[in-house]
C-alpha positions as CSV (number, residue, x, y, z in Angstrom):
1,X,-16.7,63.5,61.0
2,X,-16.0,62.0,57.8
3,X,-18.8,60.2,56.4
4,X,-18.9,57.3,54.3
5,X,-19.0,56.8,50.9
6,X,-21.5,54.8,48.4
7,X,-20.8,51.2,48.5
8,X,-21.0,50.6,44.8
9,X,-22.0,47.3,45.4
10,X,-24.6,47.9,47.8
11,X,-27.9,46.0,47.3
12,X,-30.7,48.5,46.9
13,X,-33.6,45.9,47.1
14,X,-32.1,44.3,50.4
15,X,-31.5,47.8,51.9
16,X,-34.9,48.5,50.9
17,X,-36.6,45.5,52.4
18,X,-34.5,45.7,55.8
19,X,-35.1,49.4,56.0
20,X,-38.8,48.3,55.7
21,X,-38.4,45.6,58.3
22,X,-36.7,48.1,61.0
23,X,-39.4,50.6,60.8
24,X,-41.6,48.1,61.3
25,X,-40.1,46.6,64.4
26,X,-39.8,50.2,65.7
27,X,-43.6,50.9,65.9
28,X,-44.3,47.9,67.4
29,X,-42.2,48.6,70.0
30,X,-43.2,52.5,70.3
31,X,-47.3,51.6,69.9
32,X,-46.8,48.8,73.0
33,X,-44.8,52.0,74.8
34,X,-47.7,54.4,74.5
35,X,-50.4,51.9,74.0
36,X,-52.0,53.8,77.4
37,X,-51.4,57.4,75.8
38,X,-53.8,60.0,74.9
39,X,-53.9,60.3,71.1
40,X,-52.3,63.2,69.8
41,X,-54.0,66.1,68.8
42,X,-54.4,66.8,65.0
43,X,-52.0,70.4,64.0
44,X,-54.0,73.6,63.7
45,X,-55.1,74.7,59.9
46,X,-52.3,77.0,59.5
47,X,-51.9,78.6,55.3
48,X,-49.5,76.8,53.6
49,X,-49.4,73.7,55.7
50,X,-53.0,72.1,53.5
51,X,-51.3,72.8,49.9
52,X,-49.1,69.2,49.1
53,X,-49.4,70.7,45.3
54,X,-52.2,70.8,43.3
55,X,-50.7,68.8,40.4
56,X,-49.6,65.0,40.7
57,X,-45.9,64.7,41.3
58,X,-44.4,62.5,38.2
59,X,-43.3,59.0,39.4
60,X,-39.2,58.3,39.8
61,X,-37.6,55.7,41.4
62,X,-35.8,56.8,44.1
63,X,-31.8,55.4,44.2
64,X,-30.4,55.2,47.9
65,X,-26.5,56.3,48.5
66,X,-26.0,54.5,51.5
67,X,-27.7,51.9,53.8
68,X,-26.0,54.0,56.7
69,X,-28.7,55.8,59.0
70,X,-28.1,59.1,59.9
71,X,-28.9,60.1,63.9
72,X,-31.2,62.8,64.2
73,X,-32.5,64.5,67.3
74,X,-36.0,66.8,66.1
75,X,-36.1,69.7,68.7
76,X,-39.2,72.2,68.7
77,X,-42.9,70.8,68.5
78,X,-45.0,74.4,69.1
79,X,-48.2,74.9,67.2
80,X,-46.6,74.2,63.8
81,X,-45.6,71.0,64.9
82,X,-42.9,71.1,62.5
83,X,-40.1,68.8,64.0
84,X,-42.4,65.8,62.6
85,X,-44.2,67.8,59.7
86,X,-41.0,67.1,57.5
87,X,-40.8,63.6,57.7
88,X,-37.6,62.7,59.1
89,X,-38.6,59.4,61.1
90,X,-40.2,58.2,57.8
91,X,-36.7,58.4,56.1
92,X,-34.9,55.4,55.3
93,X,-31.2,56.7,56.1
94,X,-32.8,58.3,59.6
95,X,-32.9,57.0,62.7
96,X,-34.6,59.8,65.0
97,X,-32.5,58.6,68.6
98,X,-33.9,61.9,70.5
99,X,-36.6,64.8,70.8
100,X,-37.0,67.7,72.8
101,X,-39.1,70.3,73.8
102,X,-39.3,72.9,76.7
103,X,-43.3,71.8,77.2
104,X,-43.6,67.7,78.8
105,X,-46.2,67.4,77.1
106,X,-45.7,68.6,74.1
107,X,-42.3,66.5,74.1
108,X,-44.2,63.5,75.3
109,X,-46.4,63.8,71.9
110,X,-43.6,64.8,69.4
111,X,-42.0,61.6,71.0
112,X,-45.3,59.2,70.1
113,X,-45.7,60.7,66.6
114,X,-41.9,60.0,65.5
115,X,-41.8,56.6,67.7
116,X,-38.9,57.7,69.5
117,X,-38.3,56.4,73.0
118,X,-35.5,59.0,74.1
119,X,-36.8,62.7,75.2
120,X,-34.8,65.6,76.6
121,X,-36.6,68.5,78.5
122,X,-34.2,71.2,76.5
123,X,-32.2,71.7,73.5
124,X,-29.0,72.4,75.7
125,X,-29.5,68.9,77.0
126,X,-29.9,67.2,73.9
127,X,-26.9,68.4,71.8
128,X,-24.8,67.1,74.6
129,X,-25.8,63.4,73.3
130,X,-22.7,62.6,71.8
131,X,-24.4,59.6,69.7
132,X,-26.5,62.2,68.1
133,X,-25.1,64.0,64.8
134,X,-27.6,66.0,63.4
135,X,-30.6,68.0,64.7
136,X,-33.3,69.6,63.3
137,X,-34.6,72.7,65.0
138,X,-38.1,73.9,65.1
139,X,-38.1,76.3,67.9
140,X,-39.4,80.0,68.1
141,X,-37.3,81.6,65.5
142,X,-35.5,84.5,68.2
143,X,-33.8,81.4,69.3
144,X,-32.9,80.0,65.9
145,X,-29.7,81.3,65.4
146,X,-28.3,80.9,69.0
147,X,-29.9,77.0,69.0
148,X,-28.1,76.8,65.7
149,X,-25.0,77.9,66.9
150,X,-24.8,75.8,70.1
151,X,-25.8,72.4,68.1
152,X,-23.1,73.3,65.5
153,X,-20.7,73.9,68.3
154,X,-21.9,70.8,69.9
155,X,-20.6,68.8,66.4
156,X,-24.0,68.4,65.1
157,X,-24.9,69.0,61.1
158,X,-28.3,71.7,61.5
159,X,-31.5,71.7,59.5
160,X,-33.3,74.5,60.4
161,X,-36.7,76.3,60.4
162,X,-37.0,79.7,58.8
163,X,-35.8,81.7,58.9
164,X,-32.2,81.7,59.8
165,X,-31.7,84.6,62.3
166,X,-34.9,86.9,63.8
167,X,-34.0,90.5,62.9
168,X,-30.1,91.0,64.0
169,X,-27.5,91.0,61.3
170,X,-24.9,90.8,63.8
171,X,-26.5,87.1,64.6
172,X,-25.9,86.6,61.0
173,X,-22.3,87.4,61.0
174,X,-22.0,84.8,64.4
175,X,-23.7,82.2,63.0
176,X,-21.5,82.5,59.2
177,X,-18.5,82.4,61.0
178,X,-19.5,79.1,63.5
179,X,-20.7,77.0,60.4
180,X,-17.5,78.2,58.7
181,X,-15.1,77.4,62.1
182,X,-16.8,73.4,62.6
183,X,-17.2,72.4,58.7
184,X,-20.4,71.0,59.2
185,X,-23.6,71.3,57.4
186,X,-26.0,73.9,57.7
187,X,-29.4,73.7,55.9
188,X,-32.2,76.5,56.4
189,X,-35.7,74.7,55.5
190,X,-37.1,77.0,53.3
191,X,-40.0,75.2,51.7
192,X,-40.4,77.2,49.0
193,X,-37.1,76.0,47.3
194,X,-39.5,72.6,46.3
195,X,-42.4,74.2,45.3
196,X,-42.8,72.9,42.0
197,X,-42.5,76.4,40.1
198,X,-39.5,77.4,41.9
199,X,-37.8,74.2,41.3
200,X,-38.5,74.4,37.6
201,X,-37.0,78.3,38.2
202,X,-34.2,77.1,39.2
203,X,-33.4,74.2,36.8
204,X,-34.5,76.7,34.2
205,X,-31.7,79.5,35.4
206,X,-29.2,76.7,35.6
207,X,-29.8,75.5,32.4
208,X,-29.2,78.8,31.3
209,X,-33.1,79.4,29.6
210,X,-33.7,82.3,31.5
211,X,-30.7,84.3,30.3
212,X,-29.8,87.0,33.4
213,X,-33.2,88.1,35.3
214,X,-34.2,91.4,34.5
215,X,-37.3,91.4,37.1
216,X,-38.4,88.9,39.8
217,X,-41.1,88.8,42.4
218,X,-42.2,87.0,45.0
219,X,-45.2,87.1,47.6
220,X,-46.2,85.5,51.0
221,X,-49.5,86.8,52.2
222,X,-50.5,85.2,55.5
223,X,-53.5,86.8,56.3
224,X,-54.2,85.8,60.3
225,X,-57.1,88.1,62.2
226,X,-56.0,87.2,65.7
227,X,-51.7,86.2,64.7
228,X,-50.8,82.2,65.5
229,X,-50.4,81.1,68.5
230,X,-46.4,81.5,69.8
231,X,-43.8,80.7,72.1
232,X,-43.0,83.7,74.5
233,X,-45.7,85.8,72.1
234,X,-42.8,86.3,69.3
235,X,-45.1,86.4,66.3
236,X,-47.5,89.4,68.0
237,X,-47.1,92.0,65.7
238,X,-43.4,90.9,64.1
239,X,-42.0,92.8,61.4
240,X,-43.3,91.3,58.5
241,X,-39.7,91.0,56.9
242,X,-38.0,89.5,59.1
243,X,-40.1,86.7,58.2
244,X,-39.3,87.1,54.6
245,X,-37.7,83.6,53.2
246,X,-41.1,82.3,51.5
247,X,-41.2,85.1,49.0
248,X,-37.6,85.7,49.0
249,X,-36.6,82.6,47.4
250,X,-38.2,83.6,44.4
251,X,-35.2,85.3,43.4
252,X,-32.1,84.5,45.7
253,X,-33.5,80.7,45.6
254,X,-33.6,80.5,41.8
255,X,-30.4,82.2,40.9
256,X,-28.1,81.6,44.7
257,X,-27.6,85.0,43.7
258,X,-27.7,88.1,46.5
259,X,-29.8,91.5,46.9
260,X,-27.6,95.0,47.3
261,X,-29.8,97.4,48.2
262,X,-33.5,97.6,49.0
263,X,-36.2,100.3,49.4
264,X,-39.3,98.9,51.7
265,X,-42.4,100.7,51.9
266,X,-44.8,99.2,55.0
267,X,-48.6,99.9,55.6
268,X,-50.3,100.3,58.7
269,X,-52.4,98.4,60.1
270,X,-55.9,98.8,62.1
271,X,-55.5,95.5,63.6
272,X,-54.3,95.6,67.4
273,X,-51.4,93.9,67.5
274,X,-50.0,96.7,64.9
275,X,-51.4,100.0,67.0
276,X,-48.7,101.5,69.1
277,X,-47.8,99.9,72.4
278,X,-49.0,96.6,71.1
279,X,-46.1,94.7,70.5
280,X,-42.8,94.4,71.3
281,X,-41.2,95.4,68.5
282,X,-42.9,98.8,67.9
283,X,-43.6,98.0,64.9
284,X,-46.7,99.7,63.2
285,X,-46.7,97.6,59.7
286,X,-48.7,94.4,58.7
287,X,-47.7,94.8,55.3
288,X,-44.3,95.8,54.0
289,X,-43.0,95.7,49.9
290,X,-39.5,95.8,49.2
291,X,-38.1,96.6,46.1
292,X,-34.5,95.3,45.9
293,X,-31.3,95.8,43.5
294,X,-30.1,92.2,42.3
295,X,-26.4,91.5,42.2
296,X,-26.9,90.6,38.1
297,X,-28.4,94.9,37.9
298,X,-32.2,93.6,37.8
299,X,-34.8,94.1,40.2
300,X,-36.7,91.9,42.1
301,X,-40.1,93.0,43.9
302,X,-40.6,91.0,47.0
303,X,-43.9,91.4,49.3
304,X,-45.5,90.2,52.9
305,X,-48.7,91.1,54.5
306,X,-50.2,89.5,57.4
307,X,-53.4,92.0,56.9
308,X,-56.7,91.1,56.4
309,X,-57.0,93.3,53.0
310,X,-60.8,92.5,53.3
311,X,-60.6,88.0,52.8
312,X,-57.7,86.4,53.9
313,X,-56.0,85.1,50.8
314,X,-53.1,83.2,51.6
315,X,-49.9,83.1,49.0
316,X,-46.3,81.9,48.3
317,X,-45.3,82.1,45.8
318,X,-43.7,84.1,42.5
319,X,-42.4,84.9,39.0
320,X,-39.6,85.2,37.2
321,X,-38.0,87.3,33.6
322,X,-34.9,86.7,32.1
323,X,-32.8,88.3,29.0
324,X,-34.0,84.6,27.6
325,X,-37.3,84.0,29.2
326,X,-39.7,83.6,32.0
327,X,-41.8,81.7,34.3
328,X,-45.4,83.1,35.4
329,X,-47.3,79.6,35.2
330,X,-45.3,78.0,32.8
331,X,-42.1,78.4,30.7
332,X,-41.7,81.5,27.7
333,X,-38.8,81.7,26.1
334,X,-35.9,81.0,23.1
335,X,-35.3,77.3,24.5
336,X,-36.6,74.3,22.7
337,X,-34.3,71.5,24.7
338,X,-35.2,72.3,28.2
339,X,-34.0,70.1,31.2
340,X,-36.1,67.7,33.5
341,X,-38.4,70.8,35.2
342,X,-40.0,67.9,37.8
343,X,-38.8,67.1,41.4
344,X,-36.7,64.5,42.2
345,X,-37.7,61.2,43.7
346,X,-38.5,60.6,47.4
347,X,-37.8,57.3,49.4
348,X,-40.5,54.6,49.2
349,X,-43.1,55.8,52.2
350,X,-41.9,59.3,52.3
351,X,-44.7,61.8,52.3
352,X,-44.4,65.1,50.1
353,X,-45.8,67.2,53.1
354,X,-47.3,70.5,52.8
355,X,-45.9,73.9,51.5
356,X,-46.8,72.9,48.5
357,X,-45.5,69.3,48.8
358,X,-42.0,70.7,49.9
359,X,-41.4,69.3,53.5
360,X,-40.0,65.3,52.4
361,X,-37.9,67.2,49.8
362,X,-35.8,69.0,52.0
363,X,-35.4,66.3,54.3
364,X,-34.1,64.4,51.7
365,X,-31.6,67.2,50.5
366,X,-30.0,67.7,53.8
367,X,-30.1,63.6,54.8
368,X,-28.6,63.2,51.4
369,X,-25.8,66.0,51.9
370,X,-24.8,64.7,54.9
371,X,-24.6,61.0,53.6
372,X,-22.7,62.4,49.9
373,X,-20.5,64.6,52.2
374,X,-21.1,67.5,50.0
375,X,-22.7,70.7,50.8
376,X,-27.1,71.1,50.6
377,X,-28.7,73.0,48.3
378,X,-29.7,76.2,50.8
379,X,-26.1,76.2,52.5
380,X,-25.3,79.2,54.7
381,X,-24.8,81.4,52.9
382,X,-28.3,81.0,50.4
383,X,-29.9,80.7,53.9
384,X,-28.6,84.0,54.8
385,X,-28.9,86.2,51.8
386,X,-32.7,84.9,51.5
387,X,-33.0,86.1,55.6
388,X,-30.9,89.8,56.2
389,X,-32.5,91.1,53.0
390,X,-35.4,91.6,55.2
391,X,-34.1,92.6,58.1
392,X,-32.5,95.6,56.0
393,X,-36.0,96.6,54.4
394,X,-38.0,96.3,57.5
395,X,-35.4,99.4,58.8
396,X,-35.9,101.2,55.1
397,X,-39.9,100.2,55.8
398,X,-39.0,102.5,59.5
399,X,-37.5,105.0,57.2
400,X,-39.9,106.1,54.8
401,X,-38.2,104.0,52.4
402,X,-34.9,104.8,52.4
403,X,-32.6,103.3,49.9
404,X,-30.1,101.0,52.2
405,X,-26.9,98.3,52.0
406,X,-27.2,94.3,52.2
407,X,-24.8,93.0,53.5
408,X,-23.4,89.8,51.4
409,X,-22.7,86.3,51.9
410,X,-20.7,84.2,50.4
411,X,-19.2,80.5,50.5
């Protein structure tokens, strides 16, 4: 579908105000629809989801592209809540038409909290709504890449939650070739690309201040006694890298560059989801460090850990040295004129989120990619390379740390 173009004549302040007036006439109507419904229940304190940044986000104004609104369908509301954690029904150029989930009730809420009046009991049913042309999906990630692939086959643009496929490089391969085959967007979530370090990383590289990276390494501890609640039990005792997008992006996410080979060492754990016969995966490891070749000849350290290691410290986050410089906390290097480090503007009324106030960012890449016509920032192939690295050294992790092949993606 081609999509339109900026209207260089188009009135921001009017848009602004009817865009105000529109929401507003949509909660009246959706409050007077559920006026007799149970209020829902606040999300779980899950890591991650508390930090909106530490630091105050520098004021910009925010410039619309379009006044046309894009039609979303949000599929997925499990314990994360995530189809209305990133903020799509508070987005100006979104107009959320349909939700879904497998649960009523859990459908029923994510329909109250994004005031929309249309609900589907499945996925399969929703992508056949022909007035709907993008989704967002939040289900359990074993069904990511298949959900992906049916929606995108099914003509809609996909935002999706990490990570883009669940431990099967052949899924990879499918799902790479359907976004290639329909030309539509594709857009993996992966909140730390607007973490305010790894945005400045990434400006930085582009910039050319870094010079080549030598060394990069990033780290998502998730400490969780008991495991979060899941859907079908998939998080009981998951390899740890097949989960591996959060500290991942801390290289492929600064430079959109690849990893060639790995060598993954894994732990084991006392805790019983990680003793054998405990999970469905066989897998013995709640903590697995990869060391990885980058395609520039550097290396990049990359670690997860869901184990205790004695207090529960939760992390995402990384570092970053180049021929030129680095970034621990702050900028080193040769480079006096050094470009704008902070985040771009969000529409008026659009919350940061969590993840480090990363969730209203990506919404706003992938509306805004779809509106520009042009292709978002973590396309498929970013979305990939950030995922099968994993995958890869959770089987090195099986072998003692055997030295093994990633395979590549490219656009």
């Amino acid at each position: 579908m081609k999509n339109e173009q900026t209207n260089q004549s188009f009135d921001r302040r009017k848009f602004l105000k009817v865009a105000g007036i529109s929401a507003g006439a949509g909660m009246l109507g959706v409050q007077h629809a559920y006026s007799n419904s149970q209020k829902p229940a606040p999300p779980p304190v899950i890591q991650g989801f508390e930090d909106t940044g530490s630091k105050p986000t520098v004021e910009k104004t925010w410039t619309p592209v379009s006044d046309r609104k894009v039609r979303v369908g949000l599929i997925g509301y499990g314990v994360c809540k995530f189809s209305a954690e990133f903020g799509f029904q508070n987005h100006p150029n979104v107009e959320v038409v349909a939700v879904s989930d497998l649960i009523p009730e859990r459908c029923a809420e994510l329909a109250i909290v994004t005031k929309c009046k249309k609900t589907y009991p499945s996925l399969e049913e929703l992508i056949k709504d022909d007035t709907i042309e993008a989704v967002f999906i939040a289900t359990d990630a074993p069904s990511h890449a298949q959900n992906s692939i049916d929606a995108l086959n099914h003509g809609k643009h996909v935002a999706c939650a990490v990570p883009a496929v669940w431990g099967s490089l052949e899924d990879a391969d499918k799902l790479y070739e359907t976004v290639k085959k329909t030309g539509l967007k594709y857009m993996m979530f992966e909140t730390s690309m607007f973490r305010e370090n790894l945005y400045a990383m990434r400006q930085l590289y582009r910039a050319g201040c870094l010079g080549k990276l030598v060394y990069a390494e990033g780290e998502y501890w998730h400490y969780s006694e008991k495991g979060i609640e899941s859907y079908k039990n998939w998080r009981h005792g998951m390899p740890e890298q097949w989960y591996p997008t959060h500290s991942d992006a801390y290289y492929i996410g600064v430079t959109n560059g690849t990893f060639l080979e790995v060598s993954c060492m894994g732990m084991k754990s006392n805790m019983e989801r990680y003793l054998p016969g405990n999970n469905i995966y066989n897998n013995p490891f709640a903590t697995e460090i990869s060391l990885y070749r980058t395609n520039e000849g550097g290396m990049a350290r990359m670690g997860r850990s869901a184990d205790t290691m004695g207090h529960g410290y939760g992390s995402e986050t990384g570092r970053v040295r180049g021929t030129k410089g680095e970034y621990y906390d702050k900028y080193e290097g040769e480079e006096k004129q050094l470009p704008d480090l902070t985040r771009p503007a969000l529409p008026p009324g659009m919350p940061v989120g969590g993840h480090g106030g990363s969730h209203g960012h990506l919404t706003e890449e992938f509306v805004r990619a779809i509106l520009e016509d042009r292709t978002p920032l973590v396309d498929i192939a970013m979305s990939l390379n950030m995922t099968v690295g994993g995958i890869v050294a959770h089987q090195s992790a099986m072998k003692g740390g055997e030295l093994l092949k990633i395979p590549q993606f490219k656009l």
